[in-house]
C-alpha positions as a printed Julia matrix, in Angstrom:
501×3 Matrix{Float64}:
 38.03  -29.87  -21.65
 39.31  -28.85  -17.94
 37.54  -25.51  -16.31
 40.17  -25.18  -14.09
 42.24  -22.15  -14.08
 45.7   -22.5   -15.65
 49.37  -20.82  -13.85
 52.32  -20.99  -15.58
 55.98  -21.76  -15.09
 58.67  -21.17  -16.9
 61.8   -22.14  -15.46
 65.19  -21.31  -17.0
 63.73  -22.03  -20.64
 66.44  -22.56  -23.61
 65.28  -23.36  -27.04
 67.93  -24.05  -29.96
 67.27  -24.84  -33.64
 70.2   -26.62  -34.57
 73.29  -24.22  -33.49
 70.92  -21.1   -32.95
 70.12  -20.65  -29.77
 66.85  -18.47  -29.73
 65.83  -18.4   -25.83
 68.75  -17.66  -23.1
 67.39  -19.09  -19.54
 63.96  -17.81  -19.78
 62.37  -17.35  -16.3
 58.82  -15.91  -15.16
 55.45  -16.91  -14.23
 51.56  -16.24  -15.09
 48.57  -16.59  -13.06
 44.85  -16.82  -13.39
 42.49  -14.56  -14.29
 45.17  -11.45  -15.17
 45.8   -10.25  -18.77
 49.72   -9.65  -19.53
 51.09   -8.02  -22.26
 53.81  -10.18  -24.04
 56.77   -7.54  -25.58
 60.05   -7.52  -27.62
 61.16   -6.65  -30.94
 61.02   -9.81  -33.89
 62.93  -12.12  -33.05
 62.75  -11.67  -29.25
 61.76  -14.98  -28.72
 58.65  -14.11  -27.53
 56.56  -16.61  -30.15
 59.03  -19.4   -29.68
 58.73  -19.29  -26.27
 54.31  -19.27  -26.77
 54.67  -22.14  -29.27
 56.6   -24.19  -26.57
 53.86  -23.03  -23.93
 51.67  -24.1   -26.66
 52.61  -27.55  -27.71
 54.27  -26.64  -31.1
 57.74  -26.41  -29.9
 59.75  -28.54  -27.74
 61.89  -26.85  -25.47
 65.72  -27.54  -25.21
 66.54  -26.99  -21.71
 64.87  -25.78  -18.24
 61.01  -26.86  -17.74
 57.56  -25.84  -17.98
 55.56  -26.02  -15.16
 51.26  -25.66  -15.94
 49.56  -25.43  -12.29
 52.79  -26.79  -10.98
 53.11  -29.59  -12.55
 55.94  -30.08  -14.96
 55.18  -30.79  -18.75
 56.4   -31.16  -22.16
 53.92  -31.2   -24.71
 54.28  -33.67  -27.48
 51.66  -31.5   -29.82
 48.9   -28.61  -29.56
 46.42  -31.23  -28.91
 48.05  -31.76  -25.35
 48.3   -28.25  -24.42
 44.66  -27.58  -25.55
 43.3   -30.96  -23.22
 44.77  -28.4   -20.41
 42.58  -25.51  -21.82
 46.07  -23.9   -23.63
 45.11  -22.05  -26.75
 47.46  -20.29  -29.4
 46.0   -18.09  -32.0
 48.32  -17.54  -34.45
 50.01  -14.28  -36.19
 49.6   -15.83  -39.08
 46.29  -17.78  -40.3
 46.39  -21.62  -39.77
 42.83  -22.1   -41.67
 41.91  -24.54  -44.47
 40.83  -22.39  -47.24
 38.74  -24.64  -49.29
 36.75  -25.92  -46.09
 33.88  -23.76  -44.23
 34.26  -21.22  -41.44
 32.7   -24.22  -39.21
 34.53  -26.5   -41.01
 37.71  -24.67  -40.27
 36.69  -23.69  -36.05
 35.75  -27.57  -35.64
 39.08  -28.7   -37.33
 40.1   -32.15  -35.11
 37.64  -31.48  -32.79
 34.45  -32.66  -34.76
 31.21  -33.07  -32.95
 29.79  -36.39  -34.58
 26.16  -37.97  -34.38
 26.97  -41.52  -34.14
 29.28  -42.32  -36.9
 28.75  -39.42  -38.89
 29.76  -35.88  -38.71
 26.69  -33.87  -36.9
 27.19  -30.59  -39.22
 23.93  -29.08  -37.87
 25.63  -29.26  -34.85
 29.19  -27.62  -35.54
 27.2   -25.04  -37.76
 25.17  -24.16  -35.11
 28.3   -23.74  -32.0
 30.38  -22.11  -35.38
 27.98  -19.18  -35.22
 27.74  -18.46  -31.46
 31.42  -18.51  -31.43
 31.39  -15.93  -34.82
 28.61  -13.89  -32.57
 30.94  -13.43  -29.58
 33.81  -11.93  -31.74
 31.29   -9.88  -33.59
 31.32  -11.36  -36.94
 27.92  -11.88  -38.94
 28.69  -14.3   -41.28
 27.64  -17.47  -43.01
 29.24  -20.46  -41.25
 29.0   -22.26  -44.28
 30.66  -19.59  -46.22
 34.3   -21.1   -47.77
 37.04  -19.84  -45.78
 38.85  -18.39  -49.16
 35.96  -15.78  -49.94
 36.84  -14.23  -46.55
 39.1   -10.79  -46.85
 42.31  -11.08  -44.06
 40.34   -9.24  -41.4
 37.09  -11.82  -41.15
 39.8   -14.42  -40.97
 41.11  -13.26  -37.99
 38.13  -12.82  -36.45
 37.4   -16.56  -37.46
 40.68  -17.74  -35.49
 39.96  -15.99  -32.69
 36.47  -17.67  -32.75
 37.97  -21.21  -33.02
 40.01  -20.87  -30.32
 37.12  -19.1   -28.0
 35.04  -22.69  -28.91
 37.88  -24.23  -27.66
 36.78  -23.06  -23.7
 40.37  -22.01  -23.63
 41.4   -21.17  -19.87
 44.72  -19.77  -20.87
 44.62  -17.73  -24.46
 47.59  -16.85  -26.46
 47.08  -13.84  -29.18
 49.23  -12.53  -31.06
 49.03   -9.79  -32.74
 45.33  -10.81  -32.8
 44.28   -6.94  -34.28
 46.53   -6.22  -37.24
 43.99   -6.36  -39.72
 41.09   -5.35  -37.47
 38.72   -1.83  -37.6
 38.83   -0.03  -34.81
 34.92   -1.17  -33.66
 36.19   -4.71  -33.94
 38.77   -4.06  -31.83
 36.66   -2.66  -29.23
 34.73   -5.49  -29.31
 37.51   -7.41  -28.89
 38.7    -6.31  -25.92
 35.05   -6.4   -24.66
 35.48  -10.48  -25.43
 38.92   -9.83  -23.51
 37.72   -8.33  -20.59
 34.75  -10.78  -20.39
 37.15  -13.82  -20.5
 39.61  -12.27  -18.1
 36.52  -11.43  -15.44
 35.87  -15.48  -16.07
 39.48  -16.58  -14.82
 40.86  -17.17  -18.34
 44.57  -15.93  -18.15
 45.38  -14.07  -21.53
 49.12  -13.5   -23.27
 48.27  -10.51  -25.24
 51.6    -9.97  -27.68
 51.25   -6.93  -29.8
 53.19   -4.11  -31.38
 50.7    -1.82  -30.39
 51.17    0.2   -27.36
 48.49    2.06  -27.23
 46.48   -1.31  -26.92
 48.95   -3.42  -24.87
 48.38   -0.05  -22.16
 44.86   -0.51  -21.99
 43.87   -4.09  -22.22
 46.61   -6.02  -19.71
 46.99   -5.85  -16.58
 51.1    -6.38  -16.47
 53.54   -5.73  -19.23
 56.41   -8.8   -19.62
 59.29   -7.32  -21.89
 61.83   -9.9   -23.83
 64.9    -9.25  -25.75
 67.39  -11.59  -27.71
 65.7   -14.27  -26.37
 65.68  -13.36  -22.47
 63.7   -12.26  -19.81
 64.06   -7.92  -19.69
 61.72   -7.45  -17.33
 58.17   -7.25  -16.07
 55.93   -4.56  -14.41
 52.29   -3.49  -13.81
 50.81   -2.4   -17.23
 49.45    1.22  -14.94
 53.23    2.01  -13.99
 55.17    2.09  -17.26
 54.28    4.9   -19.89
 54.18    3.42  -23.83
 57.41    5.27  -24.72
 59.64    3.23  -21.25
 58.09    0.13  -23.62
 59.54    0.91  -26.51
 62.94    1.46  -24.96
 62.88   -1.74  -23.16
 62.1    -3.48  -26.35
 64.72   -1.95  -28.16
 67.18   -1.68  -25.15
 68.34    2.07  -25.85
 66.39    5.22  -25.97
 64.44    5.19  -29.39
 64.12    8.74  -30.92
 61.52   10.33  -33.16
 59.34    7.43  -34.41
 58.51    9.12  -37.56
 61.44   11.07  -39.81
 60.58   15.05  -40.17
 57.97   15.81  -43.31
 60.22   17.21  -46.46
 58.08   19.49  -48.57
 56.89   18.22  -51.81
 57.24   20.24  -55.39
 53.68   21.12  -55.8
 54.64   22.48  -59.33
 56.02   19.24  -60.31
 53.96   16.98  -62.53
 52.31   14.14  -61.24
 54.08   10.53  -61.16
 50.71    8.52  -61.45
 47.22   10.58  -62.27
 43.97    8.27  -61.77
 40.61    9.83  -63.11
 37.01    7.65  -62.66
 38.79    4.14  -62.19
 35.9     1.61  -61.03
 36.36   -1.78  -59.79
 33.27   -3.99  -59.7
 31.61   -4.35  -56.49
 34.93   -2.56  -54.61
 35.91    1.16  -56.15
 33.69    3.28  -57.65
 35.17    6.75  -59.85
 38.25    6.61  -57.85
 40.24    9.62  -58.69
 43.64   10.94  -57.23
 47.22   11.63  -58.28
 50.54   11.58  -56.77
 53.89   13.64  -57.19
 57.32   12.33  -57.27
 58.97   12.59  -53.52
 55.48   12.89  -52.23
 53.89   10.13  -49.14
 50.53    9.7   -50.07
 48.01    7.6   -47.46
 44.99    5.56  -48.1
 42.56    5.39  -45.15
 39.25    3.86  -44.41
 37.81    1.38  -42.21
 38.0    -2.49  -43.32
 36.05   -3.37  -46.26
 36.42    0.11  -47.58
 37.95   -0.74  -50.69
 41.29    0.46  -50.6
 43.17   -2.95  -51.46
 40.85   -3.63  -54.04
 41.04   -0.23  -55.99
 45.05   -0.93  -56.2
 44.41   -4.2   -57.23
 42.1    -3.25  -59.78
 44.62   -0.29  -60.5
 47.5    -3.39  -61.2
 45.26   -5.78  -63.05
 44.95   -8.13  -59.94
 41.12   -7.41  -60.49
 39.41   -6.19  -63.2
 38.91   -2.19  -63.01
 38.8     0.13  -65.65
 39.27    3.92  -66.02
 42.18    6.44  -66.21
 45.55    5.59  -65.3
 48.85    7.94  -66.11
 52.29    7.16  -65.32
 54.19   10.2   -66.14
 51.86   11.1   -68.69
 51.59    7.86  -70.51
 48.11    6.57  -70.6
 48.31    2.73  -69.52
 46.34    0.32  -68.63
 47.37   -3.08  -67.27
 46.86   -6.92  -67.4
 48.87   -8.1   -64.36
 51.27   -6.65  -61.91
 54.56   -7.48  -64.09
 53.64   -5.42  -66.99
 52.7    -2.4   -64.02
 55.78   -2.79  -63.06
 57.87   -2.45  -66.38
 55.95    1.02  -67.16
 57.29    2.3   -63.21
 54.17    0.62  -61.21
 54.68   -1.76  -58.09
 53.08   -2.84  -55.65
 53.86   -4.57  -51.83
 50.8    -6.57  -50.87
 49.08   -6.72  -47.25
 49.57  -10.55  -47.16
 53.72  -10.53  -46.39
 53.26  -14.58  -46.47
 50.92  -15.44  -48.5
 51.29  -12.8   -51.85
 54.52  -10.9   -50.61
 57.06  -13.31  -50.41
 57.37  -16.97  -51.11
 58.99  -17.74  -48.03
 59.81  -21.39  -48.62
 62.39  -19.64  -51.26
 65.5   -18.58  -50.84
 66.25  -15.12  -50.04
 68.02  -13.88  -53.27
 65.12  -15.7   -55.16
 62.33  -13.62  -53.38
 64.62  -10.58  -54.18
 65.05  -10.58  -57.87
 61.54  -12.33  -58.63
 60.39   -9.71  -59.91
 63.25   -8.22  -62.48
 64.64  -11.71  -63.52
 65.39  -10.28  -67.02
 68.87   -7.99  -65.42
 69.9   -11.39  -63.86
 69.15  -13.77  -66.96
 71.31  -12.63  -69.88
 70.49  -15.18  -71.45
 70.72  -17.18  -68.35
 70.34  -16.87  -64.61
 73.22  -16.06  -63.46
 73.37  -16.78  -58.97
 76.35  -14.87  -58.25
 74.88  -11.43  -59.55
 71.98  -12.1   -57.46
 73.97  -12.77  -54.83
 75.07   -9.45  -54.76
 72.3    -7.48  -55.79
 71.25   -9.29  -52.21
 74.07   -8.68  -50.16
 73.58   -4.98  -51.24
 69.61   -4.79  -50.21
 70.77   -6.26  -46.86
 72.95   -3.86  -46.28
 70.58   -0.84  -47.66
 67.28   -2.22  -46.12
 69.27   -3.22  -42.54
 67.6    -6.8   -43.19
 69.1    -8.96  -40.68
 70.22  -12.58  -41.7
 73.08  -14.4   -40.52
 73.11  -16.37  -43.91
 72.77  -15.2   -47.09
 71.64  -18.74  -47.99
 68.64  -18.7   -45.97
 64.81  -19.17  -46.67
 62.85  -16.36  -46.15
 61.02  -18.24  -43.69
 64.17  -17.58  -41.23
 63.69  -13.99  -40.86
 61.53  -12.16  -38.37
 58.65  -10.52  -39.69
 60.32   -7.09  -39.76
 63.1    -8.39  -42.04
 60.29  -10.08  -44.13
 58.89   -7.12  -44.62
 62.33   -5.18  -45.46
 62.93   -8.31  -48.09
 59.23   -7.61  -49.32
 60.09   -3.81  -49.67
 63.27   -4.38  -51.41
 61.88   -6.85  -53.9
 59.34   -4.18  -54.96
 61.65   -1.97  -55.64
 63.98   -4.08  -58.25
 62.46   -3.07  -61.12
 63.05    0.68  -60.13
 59.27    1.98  -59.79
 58.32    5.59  -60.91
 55.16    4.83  -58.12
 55.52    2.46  -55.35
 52.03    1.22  -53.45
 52.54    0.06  -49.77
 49.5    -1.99  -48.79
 49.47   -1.83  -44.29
 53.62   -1.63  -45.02
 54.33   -2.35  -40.82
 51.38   -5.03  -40.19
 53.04   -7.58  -37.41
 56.45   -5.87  -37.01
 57.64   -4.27  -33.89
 58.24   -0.8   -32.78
 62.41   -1.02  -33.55
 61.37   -2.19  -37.2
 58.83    0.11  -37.58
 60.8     3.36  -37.2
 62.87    1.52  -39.76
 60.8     0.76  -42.54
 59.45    4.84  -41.87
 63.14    6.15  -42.55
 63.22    3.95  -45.63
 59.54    5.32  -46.96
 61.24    8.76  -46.49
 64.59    7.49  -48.13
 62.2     6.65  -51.4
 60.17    9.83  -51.35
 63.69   12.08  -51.26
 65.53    9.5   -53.79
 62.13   10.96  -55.92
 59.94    7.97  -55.74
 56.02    8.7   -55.56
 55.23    6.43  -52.38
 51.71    4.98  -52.16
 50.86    4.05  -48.15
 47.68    2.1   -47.15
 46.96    1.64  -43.29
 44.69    0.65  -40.82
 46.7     2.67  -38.05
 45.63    5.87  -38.44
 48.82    7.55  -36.67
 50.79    6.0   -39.12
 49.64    8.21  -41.9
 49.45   11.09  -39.45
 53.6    10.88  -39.04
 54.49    9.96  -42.41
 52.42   10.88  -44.88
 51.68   14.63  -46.68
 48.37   14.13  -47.74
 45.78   11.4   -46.85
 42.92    9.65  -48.95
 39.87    8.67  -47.15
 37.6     5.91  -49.02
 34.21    4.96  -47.1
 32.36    2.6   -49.45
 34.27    2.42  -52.5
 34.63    5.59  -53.0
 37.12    8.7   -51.68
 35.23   10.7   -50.1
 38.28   13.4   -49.13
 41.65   13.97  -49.36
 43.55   15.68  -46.42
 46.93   18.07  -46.22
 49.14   17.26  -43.61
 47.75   20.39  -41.41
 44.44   18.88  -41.17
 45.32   15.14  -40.08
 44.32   14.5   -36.92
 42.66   10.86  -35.9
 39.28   12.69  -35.08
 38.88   14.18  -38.35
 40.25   10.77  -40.69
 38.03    8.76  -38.75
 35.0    11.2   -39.44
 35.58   11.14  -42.96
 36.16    7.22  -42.87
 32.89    6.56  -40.88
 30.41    9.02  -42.38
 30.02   11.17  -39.62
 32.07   14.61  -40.71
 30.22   17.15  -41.57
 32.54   18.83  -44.27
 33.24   17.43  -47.48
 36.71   18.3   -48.8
């Protein structure tokens, strides 16, 4: 594959699907060797317009030119012979083959006519070393949690000698040391003439690991400026394309004297939770924090029969215990997993069908009956501000934030007592974001015990009233709103405070 450093073209891009036109004239260039951060909202265009750069996507109109020449890739494979590499949002790994297997994928090193798997096993791990990963190459691809498959795509594409690197959202599931060591790998590639598209949601990282900001909007060209000379909140309004208020909604006090909605005493879940213990009023925003492989997923699985777990749980003082997420849910239990695409939603389904999955029985008397669906969906797209053009869509057509709003509103069919939100903005943009927060505050005040788990640590600062801190399996504090600062959650999350609440 070429060394040579790649510059980039784009010249009046237009892409349509169909009718839908999805980029207007896109114009703008990037050089060698300089790290740009890639904005918008969902459904900006911005990954349509990567996916054409890419080789996925054909463009409609205009022309891409790569170190002035013009192209149009006919797949991936053509982009990558020029050292053009996209790491995708959302996994594109074989489950059921290794992590070698999987970073080697149509590019197999072979000895003779056989497949030299010494060899791939051996460049697997000093691409897993660079990315800071210290795992088995041989290790099935399935047994990995979602953050050590990241880390595994970003390692196939850095064997790839990539010499233009497209990431998106390449840290939603990572800890913050990972993250710091990506940016190491960033600044490293970067210093070797490798040109990076860095799209993310997150300002905070977008301001301090590019070099130029590039903002899109309804599939055009905003604007572009040095990364050093716009502050995070000018981003945000340029994404949005009005001045965005408060991120967060103000904190409504909770009715201490009120019974709990869900009390958990000493639940365990093998290898993942140990004597968990916590509880939750109605109207209350309680957070879950920890560092990756903490065991906060797990314990709620375990806590919904995804896993096996036993212990104490109370839903309005019913003892219960459960075999699988549907019976949770028809004693006031739900739960909105971290995986939107792959346990959320099924997002070759229609939209109504993803809605009402999970309380079939009020639209099957005896029989399913479409046209109360129907409106049972037009409703939740009007309540949840999902945006679709077509109520007849797939859920595939929406943008991650209005996946997400679908995924929210399907978990709340069956009219929870307790409502667990596993990393409830992962992937969705600013705009969305201060969305999905009003509608976590709409739940608590409607009387709704909300359940948050996060990886961003100002998240739970903004919305929540108390905070959870596992390390381990195990809490190890839990923390009033007056006390959350990101000092003191990551103290408690990494081992290092010195008071134990």
């Amino acid at each position: 594959m070429t060394k040579r450093p790649v510059a980039v073209d784009f010249d009046h891009v237009v892409k349509a699907f169909g009718p839908v036109q999805v980029l207007h004239g896109v114009s703008f260039s990037l050089a060698p060797g300089r790290v740009y951060g890639l904005l918008g909202e969902n459904g900006a265009g911005k990954s349509t317009l990567m996916k054409i750069l890419a080789g996925y996507e054909s463009l409609t109109g205009g022309s891409l030119r790569v170190n002035g020449e013009v192209r149009q890739f006919a797949s991936s494979r053509d982009a990558e012979a020029l050292g053009i590499v996209l790491i995708h949002q959302e996994f594109n790994l074989a489950e059921d083959l290794s992590v070698a297997q999987n970073i080697f994928l149509g590019h197999e090193k072979k000895k003779g006519w056989l497949l030299d798997d010494a060899a791939m096993e051996r460049d697997a791990a000093t691409a897993l070393a660079q990315v800071g990963l210290d795992i088995d190459p041989t290790t099935k691809v399935r047994r990995l949690i979602v953050a050590e498959k990241q880390l595994v795509e970003i390692a196939k594409a850095i064997s790839r000698h990539a010499r233009l690197l497209i990431m998106d959202e390449p840290t939603a599931t990572l800890t913050p040391g990972e993250t710091e060591r990506l940016f190491r790998l960033i600044a490293q590639l970067r210093a070797d003439g490798v040109t990076i598209v860095y799209i993310s949601h997150k300002l905070d990282e977008v301001e301090e690991v590019t070099d130029e900001v590039i903002v899109m909007r309804d599939g055009r060209f905003v604007t572009r400026a040095l990364t050093s000379e716009v502050t995070r909140h000018q981003m945000a309004n340029l994404m949005v394309g009005r001045e965005l208020a408060d991120l967060y909604p103000p904190r409504d006090v909770v009715v201490t004297a009120s019974a709990p909605a869900m009390r958990v005493r000493d639940f365990v879940v093998p290898g993942w939770a140990q004597n968990a213990s916590f509880e939750v009023r109605p109207g209350e925003i309680l957070g879950f924090a920890g560092l990756v492989g903490a065991g906060r997923t797990e314990l709620f699985e375990g806590l919904l029969g995804l896993r096996p777990g036993t212990g104490m749980v109370e839903i309005e003082g019913r003892t219960l215990a459960f075999r699988n997420p549907r019976e949770a849910a028809k004693h006031g239990l739900t739960y909105l997993s971290e995986d939107r695409k792959g346990k959320g939603l099924h997002v070759n389904f229609g939209l109504r069908q993803n809605l009402t999955l999970m309380a079939l029985e009020r639209y099957a008397q005896p029989w399913l009956k479409p046209e109360a669906e129907r409106a049972a969906l037009a409703e939740a797209v009007k309540d949840y501000g999902i945006r679709t053009g077509d109520l007849d869509a797939r859920a595939s057509s929406l943008s991650g934030g209005n996946q997400q709003k679908l995924a929210l509103a399907k978990v709340l069919q069956p009219q929870p007592k307790v409502v667990v939100l596993d990393e409830p903005t992962r992937g969705v943009d600013v705009g969305a974001k201060r969305d999905i927060y009003f509608l976590i505050q709409r739940l608590a005040r409607q009387g709704l015990a909300v359940i948050v788990v996060s990886s961003e640590l100002m998240e739970l600062i903004g919305l929540c009233h108390r905070v959870a801190v596992m390390r381990a399996g195990r809490i190890v504090t839990t923390l009033d709103a007056e006390h959350l600062t990101e000092e003191e959650l990551i103290a408690h999350a990494t081992g290092t405070a010195n008071v134990h609440a």
